[in-house]
LONUDREN-928037 format. One record per atom (N, C-alpha, C): residue number from 1; residue in three letters; atom name; x, y, z. Coordinates in nm, 3 decimals. Layout:
% LONUDREN-928037
{NUM; 'ALA'; 'CA'; {X; Y; Z}};
...
END
This chain:
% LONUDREN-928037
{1; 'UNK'; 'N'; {1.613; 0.580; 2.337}};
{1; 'UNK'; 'CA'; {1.690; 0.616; 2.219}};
{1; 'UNK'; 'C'; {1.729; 0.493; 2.138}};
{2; 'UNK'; 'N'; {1.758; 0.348; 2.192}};
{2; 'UNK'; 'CA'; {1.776; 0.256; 2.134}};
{2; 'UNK'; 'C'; {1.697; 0.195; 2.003}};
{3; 'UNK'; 'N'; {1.569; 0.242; 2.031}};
{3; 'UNK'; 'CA'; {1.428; 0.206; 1.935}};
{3; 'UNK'; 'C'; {1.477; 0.293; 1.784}};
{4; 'UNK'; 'N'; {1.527; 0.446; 1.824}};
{4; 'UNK'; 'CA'; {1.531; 0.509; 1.730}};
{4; 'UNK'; 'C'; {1.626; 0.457; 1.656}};
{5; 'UNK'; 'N'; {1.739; 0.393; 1.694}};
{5; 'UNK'; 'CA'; {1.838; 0.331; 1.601}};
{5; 'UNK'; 'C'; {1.813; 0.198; 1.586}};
{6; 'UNK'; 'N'; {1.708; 0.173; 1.594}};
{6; 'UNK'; 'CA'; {1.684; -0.007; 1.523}};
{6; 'UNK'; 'C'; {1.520; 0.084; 1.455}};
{7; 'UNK'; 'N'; {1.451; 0.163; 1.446}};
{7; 'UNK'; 'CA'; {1.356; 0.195; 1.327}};
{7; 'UNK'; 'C'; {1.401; 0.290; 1.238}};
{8; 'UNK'; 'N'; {1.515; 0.342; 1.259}};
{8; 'UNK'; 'CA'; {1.544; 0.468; 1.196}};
{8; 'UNK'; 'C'; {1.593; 0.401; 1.051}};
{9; 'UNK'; 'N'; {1.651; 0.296; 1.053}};
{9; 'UNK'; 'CA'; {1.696; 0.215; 0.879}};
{9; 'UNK'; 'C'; {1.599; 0.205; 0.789}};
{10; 'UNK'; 'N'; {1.444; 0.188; 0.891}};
{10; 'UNK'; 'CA'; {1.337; 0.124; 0.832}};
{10; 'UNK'; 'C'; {1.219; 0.249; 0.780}};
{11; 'UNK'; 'N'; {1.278; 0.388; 0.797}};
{11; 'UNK'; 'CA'; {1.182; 0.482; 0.736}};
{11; 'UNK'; 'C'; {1.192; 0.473; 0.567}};
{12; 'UNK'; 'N'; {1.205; 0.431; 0.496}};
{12; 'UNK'; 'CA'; {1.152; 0.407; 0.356}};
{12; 'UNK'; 'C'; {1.043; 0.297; 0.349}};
{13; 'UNK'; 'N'; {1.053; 0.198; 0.425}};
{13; 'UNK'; 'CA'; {0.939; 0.116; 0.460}};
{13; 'UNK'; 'C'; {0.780; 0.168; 0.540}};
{14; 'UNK'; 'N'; {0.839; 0.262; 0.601}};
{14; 'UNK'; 'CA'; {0.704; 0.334; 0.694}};
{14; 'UNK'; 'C'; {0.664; 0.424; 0.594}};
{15; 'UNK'; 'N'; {0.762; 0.495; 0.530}};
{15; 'UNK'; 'CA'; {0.699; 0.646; 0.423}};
{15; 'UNK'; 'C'; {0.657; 0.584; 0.283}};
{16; 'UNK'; 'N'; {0.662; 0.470; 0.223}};
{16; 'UNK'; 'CA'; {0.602; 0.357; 0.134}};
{16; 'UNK'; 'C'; {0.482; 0.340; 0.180}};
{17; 'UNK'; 'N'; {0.517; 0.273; 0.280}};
{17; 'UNK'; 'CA'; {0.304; 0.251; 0.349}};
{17; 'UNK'; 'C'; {0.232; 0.390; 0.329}};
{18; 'UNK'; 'N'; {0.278; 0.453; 0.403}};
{18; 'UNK'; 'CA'; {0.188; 0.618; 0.400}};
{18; 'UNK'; 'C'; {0.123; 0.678; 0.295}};
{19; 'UNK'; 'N'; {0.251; 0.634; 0.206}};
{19; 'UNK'; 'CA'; {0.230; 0.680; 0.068}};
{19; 'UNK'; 'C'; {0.063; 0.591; -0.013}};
{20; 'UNK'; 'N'; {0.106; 0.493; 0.028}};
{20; 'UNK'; 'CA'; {0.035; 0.361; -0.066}};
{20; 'UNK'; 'C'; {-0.132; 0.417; 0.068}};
{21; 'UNK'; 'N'; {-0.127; 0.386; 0.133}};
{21; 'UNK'; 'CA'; {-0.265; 0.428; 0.256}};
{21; 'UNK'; 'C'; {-0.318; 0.521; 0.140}};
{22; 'UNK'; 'N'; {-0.235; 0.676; 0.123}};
{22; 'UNK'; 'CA'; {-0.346; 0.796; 0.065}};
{22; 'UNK'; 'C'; {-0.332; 0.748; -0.100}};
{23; 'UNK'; 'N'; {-0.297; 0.645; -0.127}};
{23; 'UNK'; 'CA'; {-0.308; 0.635; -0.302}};
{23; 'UNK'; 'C'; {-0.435; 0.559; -0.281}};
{24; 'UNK'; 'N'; {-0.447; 0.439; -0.177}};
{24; 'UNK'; 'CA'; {-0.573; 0.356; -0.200}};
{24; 'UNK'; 'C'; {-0.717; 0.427; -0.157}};
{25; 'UNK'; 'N'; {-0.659; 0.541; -0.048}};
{25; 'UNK'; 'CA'; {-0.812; 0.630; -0.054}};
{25; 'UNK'; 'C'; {-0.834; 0.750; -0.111}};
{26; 'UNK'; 'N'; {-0.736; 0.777; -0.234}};
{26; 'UNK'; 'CA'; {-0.787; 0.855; -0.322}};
{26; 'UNK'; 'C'; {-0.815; 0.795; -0.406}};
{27; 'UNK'; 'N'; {-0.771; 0.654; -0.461}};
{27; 'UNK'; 'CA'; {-0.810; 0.610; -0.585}};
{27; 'UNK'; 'C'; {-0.936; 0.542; -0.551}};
{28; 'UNK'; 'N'; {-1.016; 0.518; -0.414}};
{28; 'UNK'; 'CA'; {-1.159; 0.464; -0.361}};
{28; 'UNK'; 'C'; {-1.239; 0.565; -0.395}};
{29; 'UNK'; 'N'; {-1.191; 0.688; -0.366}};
{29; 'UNK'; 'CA'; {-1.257; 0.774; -0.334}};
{29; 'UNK'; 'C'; {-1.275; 0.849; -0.494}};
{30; 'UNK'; 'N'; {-1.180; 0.887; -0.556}};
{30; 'UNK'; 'CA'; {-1.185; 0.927; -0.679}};
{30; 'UNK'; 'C'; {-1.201; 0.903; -0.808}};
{31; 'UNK'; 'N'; {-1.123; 0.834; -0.820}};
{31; 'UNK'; 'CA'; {-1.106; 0.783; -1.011}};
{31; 'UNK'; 'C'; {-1.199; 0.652; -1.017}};
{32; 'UNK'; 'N'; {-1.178; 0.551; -0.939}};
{32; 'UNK'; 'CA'; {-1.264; 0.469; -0.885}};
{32; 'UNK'; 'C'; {-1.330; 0.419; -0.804}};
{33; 'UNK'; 'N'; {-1.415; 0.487; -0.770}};
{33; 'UNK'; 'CA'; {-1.525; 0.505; -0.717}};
{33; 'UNK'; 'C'; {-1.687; 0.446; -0.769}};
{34; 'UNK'; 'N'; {-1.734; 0.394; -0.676}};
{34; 'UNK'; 'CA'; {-1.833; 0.284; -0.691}};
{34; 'UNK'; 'C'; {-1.916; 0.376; -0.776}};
{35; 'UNK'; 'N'; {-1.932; 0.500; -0.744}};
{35; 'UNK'; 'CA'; {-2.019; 0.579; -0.823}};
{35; 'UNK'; 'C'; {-2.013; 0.595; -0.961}};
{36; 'UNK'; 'N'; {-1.860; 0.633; -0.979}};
{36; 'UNK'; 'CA'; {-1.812; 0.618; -1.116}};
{36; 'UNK'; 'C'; {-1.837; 0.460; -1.191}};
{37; 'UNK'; 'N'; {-1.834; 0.387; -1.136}};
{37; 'UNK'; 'CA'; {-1.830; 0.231; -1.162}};
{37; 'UNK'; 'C'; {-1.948; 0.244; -1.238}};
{38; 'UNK'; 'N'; {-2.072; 0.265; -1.185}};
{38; 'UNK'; 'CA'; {-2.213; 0.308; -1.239}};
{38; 'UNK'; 'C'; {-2.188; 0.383; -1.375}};
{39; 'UNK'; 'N'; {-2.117; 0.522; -1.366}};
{39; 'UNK'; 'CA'; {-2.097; 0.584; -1.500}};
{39; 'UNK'; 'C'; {-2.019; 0.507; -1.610}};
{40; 'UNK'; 'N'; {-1.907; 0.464; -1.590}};
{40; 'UNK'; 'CA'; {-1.881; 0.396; -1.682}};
{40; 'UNK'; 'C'; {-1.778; 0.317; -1.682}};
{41; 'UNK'; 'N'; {-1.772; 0.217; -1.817}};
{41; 'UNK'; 'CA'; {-1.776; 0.114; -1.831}};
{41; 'UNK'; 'C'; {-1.653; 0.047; -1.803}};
{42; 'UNK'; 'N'; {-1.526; 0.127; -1.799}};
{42; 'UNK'; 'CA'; {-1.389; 0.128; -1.830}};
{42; 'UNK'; 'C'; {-1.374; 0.072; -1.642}};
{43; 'UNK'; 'N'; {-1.411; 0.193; -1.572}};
{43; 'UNK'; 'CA'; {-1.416; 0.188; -1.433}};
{43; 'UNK'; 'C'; {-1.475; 0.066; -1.357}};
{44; 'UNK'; 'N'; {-1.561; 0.017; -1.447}};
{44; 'UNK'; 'CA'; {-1.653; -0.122; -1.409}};
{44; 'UNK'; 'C'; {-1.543; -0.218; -1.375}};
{45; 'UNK'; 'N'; {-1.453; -0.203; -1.533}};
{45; 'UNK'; 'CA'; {-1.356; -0.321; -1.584}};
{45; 'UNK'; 'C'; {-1.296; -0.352; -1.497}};
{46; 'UNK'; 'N'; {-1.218; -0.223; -1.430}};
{46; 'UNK'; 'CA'; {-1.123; -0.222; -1.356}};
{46; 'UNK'; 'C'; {-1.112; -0.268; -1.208}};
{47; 'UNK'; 'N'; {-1.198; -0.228; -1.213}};
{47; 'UNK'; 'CA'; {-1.279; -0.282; -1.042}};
{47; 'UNK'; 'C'; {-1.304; -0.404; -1.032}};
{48; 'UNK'; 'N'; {-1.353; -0.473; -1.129}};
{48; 'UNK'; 'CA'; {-1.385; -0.555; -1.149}};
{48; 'UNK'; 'C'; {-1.269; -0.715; -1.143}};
{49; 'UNK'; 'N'; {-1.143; -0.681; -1.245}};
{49; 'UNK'; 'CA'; {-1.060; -0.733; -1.277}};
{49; 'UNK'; 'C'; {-0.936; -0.715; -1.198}};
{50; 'UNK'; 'N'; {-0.940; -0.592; -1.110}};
{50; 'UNK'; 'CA'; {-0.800; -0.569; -1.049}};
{50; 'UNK'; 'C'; {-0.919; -0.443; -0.906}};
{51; 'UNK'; 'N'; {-0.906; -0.585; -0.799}};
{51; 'UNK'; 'CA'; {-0.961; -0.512; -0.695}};
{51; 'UNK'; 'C'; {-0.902; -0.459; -0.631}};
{52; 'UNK'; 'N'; {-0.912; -0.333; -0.560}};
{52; 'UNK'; 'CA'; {-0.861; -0.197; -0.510}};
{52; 'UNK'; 'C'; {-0.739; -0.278; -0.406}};
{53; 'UNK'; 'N'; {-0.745; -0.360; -0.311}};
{53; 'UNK'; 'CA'; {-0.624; -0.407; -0.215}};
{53; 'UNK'; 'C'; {-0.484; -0.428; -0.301}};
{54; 'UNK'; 'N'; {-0.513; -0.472; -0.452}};
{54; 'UNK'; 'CA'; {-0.392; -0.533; -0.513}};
{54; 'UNK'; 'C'; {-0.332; -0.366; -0.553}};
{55; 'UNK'; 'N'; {-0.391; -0.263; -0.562}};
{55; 'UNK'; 'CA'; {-0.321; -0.133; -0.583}};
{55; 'UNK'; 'C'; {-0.158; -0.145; -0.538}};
{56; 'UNK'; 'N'; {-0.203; -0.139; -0.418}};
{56; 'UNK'; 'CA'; {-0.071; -0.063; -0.355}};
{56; 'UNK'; 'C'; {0.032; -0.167; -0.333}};
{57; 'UNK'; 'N'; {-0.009; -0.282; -0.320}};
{57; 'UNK'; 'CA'; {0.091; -0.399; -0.380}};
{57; 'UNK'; 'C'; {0.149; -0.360; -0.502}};
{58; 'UNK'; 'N'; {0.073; -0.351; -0.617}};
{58; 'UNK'; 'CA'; {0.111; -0.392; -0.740}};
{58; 'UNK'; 'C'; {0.237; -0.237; -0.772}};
{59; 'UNK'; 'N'; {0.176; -0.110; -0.708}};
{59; 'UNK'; 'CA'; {0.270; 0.021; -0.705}};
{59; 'UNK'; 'C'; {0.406; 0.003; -0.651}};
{60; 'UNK'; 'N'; {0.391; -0.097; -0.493}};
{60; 'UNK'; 'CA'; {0.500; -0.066; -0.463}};
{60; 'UNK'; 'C'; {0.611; -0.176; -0.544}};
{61; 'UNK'; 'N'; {0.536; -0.274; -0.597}};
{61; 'UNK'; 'CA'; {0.634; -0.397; -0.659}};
{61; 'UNK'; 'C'; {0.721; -0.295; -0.779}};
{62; 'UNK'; 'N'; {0.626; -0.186; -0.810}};
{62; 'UNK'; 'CA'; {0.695; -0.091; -0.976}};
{62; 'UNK'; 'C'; {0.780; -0.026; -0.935}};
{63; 'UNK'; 'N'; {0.758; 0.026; -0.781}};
{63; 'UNK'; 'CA'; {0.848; 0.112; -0.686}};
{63; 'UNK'; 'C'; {0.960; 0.058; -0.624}};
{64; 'UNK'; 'N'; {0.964; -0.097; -0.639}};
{64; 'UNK'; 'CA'; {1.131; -0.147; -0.641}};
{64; 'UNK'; 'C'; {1.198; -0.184; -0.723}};
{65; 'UNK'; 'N'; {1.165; -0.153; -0.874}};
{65; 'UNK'; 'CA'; {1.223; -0.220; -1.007}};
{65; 'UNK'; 'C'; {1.284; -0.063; -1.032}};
{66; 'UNK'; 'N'; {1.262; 0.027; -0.951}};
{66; 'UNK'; 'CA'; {1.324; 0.230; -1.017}};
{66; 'UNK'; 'C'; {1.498; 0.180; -0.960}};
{67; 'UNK'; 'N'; {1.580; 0.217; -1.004}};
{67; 'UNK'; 'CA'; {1.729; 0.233; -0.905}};
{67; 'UNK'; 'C'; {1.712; 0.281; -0.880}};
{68; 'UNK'; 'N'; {1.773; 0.327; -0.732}};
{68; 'UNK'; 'CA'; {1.831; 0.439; -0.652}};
{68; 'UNK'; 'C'; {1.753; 0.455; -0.565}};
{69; 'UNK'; 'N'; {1.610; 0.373; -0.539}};
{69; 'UNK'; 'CA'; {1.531; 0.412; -0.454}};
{69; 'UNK'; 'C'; {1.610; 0.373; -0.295}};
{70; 'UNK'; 'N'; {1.555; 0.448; -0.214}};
{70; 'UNK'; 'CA'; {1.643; 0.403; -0.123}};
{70; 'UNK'; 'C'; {1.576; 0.281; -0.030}};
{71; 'UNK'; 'N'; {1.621; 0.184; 0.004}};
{71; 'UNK'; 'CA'; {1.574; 0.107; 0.108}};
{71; 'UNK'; 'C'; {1.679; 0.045; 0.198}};
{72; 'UNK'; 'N'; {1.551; -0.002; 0.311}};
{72; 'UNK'; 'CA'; {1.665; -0.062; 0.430}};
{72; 'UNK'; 'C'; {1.774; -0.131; 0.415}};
{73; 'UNK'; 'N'; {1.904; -0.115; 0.485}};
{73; 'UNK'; 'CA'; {2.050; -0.193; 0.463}};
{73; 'UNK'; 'C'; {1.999; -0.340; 0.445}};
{74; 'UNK'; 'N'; {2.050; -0.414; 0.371}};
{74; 'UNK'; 'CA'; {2.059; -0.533; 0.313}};
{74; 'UNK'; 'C'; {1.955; -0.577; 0.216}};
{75; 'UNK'; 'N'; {1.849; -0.516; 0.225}};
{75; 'UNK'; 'CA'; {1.750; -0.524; 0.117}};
{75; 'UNK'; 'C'; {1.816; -0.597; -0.001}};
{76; 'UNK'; 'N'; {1.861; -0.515; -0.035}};
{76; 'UNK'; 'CA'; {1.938; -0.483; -0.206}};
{76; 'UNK'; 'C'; {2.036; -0.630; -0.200}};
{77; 'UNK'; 'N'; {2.033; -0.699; -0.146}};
{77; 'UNK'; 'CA'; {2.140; -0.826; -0.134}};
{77; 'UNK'; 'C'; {2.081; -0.864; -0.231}};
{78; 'UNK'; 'N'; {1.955; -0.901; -0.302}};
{78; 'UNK'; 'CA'; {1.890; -1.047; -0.386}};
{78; 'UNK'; 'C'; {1.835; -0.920; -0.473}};
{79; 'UNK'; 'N'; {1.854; -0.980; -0.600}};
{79; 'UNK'; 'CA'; {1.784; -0.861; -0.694}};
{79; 'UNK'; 'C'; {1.626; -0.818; -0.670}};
{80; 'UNK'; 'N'; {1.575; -0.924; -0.619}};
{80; 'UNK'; 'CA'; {1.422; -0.913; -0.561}};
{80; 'UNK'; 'C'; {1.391; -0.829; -0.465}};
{81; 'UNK'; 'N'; {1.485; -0.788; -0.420}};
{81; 'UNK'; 'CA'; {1.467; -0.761; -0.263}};
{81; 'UNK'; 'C'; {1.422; -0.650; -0.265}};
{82; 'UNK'; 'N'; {1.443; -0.502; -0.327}};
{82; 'UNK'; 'CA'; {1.347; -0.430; -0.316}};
{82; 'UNK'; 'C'; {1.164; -0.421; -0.409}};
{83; 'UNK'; 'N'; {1.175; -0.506; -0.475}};
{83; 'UNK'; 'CA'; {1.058; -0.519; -0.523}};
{83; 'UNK'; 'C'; {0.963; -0.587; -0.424}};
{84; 'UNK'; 'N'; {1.040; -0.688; -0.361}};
{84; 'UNK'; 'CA'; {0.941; -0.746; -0.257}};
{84; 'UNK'; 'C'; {0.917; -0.679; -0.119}};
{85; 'UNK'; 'N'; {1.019; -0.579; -0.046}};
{85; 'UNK'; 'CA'; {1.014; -0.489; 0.008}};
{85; 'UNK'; 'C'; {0.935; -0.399; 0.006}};
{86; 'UNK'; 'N'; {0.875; -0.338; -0.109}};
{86; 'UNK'; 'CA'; {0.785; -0.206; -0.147}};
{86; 'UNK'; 'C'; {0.631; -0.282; -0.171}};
{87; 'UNK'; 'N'; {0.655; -0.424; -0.209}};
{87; 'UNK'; 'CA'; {0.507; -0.472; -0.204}};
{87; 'UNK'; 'C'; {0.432; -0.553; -0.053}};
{88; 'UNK'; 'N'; {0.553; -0.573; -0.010}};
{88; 'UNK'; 'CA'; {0.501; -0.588; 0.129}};
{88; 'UNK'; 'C'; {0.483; -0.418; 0.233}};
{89; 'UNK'; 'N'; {0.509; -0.339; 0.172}};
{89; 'UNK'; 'CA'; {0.525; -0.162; 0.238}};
{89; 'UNK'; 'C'; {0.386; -0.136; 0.199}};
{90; 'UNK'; 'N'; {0.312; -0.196; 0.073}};
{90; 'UNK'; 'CA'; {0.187; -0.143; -0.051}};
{90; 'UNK'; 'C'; {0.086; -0.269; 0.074}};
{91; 'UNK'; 'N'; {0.162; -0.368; 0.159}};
{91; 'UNK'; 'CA'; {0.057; -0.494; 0.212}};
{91; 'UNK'; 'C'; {-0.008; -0.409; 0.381}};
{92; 'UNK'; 'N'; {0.113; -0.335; 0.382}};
{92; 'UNK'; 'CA'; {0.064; -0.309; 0.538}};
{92; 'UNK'; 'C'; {-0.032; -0.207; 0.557}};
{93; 'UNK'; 'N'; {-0.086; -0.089; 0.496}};
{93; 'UNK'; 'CA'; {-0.172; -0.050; 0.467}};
{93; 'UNK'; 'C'; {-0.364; -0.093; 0.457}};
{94; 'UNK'; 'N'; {-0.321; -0.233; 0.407}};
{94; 'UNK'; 'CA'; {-0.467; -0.302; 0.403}};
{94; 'UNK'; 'C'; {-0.512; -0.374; 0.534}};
{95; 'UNK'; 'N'; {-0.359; -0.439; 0.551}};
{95; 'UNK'; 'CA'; {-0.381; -0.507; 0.668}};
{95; 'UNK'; 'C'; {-0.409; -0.416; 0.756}};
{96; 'UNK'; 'N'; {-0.359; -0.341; 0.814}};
{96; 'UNK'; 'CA'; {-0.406; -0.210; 0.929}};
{96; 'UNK'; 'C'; {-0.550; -0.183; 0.895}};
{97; 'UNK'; 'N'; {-0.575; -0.108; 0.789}};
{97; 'UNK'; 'CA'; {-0.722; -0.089; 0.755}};
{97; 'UNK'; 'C'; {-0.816; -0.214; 0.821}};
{98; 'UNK'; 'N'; {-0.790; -0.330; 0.752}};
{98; 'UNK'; 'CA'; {-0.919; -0.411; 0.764}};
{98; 'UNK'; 'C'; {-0.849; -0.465; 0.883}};
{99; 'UNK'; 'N'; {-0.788; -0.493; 0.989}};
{99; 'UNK'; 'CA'; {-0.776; -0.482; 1.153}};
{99; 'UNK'; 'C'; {-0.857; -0.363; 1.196}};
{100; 'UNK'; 'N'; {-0.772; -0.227; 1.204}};
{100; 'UNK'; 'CA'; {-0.913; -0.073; 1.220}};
{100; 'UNK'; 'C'; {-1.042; -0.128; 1.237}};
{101; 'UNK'; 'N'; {-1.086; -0.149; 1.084}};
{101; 'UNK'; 'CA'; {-1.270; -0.167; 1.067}};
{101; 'UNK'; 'C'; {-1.260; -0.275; 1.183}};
{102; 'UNK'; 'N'; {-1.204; -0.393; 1.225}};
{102; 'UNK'; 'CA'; {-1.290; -0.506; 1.276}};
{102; 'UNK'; 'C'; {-1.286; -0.485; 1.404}};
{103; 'UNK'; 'N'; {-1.162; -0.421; 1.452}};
{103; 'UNK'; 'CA'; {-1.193; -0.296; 1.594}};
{103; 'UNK'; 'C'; {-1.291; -0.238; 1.589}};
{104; 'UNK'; 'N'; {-1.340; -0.163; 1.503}};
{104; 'UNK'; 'CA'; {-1.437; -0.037; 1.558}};
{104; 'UNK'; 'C'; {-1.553; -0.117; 1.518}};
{105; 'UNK'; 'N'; {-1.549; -0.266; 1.443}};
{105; 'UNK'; 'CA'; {-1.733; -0.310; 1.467}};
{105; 'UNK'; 'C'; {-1.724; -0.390; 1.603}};
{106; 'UNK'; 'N'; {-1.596; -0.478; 1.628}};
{106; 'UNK'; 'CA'; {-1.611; -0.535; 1.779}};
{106; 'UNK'; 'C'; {-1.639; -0.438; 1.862}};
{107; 'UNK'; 'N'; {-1.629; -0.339; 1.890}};
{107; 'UNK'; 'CA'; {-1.632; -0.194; 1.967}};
{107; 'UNK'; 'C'; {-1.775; -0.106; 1.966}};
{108; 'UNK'; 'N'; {-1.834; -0.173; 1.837}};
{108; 'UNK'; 'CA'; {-1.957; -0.089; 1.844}};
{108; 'UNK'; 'C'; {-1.949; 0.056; 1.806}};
{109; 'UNK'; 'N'; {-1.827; 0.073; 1.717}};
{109; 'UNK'; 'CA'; {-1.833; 0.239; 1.629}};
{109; 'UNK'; 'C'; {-1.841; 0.205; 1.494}};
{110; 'UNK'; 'N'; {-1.923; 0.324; 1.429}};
{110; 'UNK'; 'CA'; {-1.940; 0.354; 1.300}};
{110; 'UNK'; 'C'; {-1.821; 0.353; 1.262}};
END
């Protein structure tokens, strides 16, 4: 029970990641998409100029400039603090991912 009261402050940090995980594989998968990249030109740009990892960084940095959002006790001490909070929440997402992939090629899975 002790765990639950030293992670339980930190669920706006875990439900940030989650969030930012299904934004970067719908926006891979959907709007920009390598396929689309081919169709057109706008999608090229974008891909091009602002590669898919900086997404969920760059969301959650917008996602600590809102008031009222809620984050972990003391955050909010330095005016920065939730902006840098939500872009390190938008970092852990990638990092997990590209750890995942380098598991499952050391491992020998598709």
């Amino acid at each position: 029970m002790e765990y639950i009261d030293v992670l339980l402050p930190h669920w706006p940090f875990a439900a940030a990641s989650a969030v930012f995980f299904s934004f970067v594989k719908v926006m891979k998968d959907g709007p920009l998409s390598a396929s689309r990249a081919q169709q057109y030109r706008w999608v090229r740009f974008i891909r091009q100029w602002f590669p898919l990892p900086f997404y969920p960084i760059v969301a959650g940095a917008l996602l600590g400039l809102i008031p009222g959002v809620p984050v972990s006790p003391g955050v909010e001490v330095w005016e920065l603090g939730p902006v840098l909070y939500f872009a390190a929440a938008g970092t852990v997402p990638i990092v997990g991912r590209d750890v995942y992939q380098e598991w499952k090629k050391y491992h020998g899975l598709t």
